[in-house]
C-alpha positions in Angstrom: -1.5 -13.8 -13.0 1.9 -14.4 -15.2 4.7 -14.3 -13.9 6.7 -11.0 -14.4 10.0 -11.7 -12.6 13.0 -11.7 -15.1 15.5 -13.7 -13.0 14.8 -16.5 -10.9 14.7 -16.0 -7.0 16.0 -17.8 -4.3 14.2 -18.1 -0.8 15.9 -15.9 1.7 14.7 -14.9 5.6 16.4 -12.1 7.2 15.6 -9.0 8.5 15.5 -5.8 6.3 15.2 -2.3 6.6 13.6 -0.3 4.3 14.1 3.7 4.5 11.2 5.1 2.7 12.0 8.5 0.8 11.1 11.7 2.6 10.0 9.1 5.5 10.5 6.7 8.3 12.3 3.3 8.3 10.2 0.0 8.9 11.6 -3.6 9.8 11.0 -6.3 8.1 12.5 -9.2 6.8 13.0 -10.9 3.0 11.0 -14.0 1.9 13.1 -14.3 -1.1 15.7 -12.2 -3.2 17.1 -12.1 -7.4 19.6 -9.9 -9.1 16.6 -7.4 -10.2 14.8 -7.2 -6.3 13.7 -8.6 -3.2 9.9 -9.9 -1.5 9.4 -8.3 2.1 7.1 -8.8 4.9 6.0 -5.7 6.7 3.4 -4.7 9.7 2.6 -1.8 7.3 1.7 -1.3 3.8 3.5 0.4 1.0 1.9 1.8 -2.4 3.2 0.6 -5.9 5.6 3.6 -6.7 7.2 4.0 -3.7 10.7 4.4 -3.8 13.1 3.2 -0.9 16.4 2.5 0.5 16.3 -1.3 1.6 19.2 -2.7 3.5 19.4 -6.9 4.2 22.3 -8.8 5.9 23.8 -11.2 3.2 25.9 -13.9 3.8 29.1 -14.1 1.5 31.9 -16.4 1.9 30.7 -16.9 5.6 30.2 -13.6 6.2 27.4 -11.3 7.1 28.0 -8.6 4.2 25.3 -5.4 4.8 23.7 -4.5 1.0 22.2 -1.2 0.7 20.2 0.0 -2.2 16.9 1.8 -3.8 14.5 -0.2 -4.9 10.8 0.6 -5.9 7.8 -1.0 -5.2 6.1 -3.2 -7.4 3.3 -4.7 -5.6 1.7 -4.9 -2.2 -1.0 -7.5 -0.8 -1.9 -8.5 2.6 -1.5 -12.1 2.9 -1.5 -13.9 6.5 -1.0 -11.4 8.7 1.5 -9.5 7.0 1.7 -7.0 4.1 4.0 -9.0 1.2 5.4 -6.4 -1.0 7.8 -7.0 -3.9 10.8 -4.4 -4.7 12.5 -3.9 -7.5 15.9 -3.0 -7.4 17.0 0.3 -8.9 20.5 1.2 -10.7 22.3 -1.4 -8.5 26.1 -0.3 -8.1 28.6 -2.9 -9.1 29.8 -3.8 -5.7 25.8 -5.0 -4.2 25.3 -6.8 -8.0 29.0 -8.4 -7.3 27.9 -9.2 -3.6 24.7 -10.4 -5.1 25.6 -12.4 -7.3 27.7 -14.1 -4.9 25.1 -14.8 -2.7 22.5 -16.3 -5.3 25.3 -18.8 -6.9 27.4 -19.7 -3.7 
């Protein structure tokens, strides 16, 4: 399978929450995170499509910065016990890409 990510990712664990539209919110955490999305691990699966509000702790300038935004769902498998599914960021504001962007390049 070829690669399809357009900015490199850098591997991040901490919990996330992701608020589905017109549903309930799931835990989770991240296994990794770019400037265009972020890889989860869930109890429960998603469907491609799906559109939903995912919130992760960052850590900026040694402190835990909250990053909210709607992302979509690009792919989900079920791999070791957990469902892996890969979002992909959607119209992120200029603060979370600031924030971001922070993060990823210290």
């Amino acid at each position: 399978m070829e690669e399809q990510r357009k900015a490199e990712r850098k591997i991040v664990k901490v919990k996330a929450l992701v608020k589905l539209d017109g549903g309930g919110a799931i835990m989770g955490r991240t296994f990794d995170l770019g400037a265009s999305g972020v890889g989860l691990l869930l109890d429960v699966p998603i469907k491609d499509g799906v559109k939903a509000r995912v919130s992760v702790g960052l850590l900026v300038n040694g402190v835990v910065t909250p990053m909210h935004t709607q992302a979509r769902v690009q792919y989900c498998i079920f791999s070791n016990g957990d469902y892996k599914i890969g979002m992909q960021f959607l119209q992120l504001d200029a603060a979370n890409a600031t924030m971001l962007a922070r993060f990823l390049h210290g």
